[in-house]
N, CA, C and O of each residue as an XYZ file, in Angstrom:
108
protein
N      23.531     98.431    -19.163
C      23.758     97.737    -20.441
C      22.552     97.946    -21.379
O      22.534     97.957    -22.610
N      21.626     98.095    -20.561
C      20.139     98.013    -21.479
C      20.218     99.267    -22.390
O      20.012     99.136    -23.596
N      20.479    100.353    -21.908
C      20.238    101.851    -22.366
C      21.681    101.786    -23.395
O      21.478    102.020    -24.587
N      22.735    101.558    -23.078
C      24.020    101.532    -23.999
C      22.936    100.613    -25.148
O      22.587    101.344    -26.075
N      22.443     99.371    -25.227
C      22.435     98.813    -26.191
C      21.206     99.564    -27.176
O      21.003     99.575    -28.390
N      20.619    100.078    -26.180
C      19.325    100.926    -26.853
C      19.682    101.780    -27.882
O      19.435    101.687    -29.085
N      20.651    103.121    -26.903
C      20.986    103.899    -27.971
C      22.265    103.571    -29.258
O      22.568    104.454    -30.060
N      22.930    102.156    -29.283
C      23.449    101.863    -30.183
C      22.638    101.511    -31.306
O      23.032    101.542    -32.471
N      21.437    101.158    -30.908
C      20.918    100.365    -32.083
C      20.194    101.746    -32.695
O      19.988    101.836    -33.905
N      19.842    102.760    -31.815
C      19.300    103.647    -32.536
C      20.029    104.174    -33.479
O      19.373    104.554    -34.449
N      21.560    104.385    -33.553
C      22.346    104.877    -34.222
C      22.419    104.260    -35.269
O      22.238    104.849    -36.334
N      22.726    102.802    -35.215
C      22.498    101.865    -36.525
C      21.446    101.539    -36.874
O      21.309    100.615    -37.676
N      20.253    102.322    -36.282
C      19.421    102.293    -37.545
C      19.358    103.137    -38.289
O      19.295    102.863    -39.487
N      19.349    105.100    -37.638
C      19.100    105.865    -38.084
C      21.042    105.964    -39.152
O      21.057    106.548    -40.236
N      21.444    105.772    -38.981
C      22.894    105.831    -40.209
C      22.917    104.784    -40.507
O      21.956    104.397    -41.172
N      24.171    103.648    -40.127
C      24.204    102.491    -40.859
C      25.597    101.606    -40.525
O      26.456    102.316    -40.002
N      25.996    100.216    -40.717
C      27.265    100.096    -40.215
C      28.276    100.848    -39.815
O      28.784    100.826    -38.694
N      28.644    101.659    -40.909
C      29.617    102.452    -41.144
C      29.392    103.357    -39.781
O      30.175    103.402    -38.832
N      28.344    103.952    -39.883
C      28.505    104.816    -38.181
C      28.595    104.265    -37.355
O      29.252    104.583    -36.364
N      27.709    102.866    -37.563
C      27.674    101.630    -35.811
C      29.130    102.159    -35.052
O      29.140    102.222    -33.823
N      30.257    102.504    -35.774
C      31.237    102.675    -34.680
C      31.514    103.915    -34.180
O      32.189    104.061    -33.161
N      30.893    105.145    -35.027
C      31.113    106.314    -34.101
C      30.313    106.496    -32.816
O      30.659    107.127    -31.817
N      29.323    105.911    -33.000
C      27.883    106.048    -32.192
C      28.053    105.124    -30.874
O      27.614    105.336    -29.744
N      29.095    103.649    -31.524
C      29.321    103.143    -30.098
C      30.579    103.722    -29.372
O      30.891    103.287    -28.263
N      31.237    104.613    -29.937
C      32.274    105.168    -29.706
C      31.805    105.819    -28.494
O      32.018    105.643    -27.294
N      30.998    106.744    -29.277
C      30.723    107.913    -28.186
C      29.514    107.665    -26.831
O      28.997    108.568    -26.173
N      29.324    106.462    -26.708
C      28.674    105.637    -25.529
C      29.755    106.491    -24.179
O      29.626    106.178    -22.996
């Protein structure tokens, strides 16, 4: 869970809501 939440947040930082869901998509 730790590492899923890690690299989600990296995604929403480096793009932005709008990606938050491709990025958790592709978890």
């Amino acid at each position: 869970m730790a590492r899923s939440r890690t690299q989600t947040v990296t995604c929403y930082s480096i793009y932005n809501t709008v990606y938050t869901n491709t990025c958790r998509s592709r978890t």
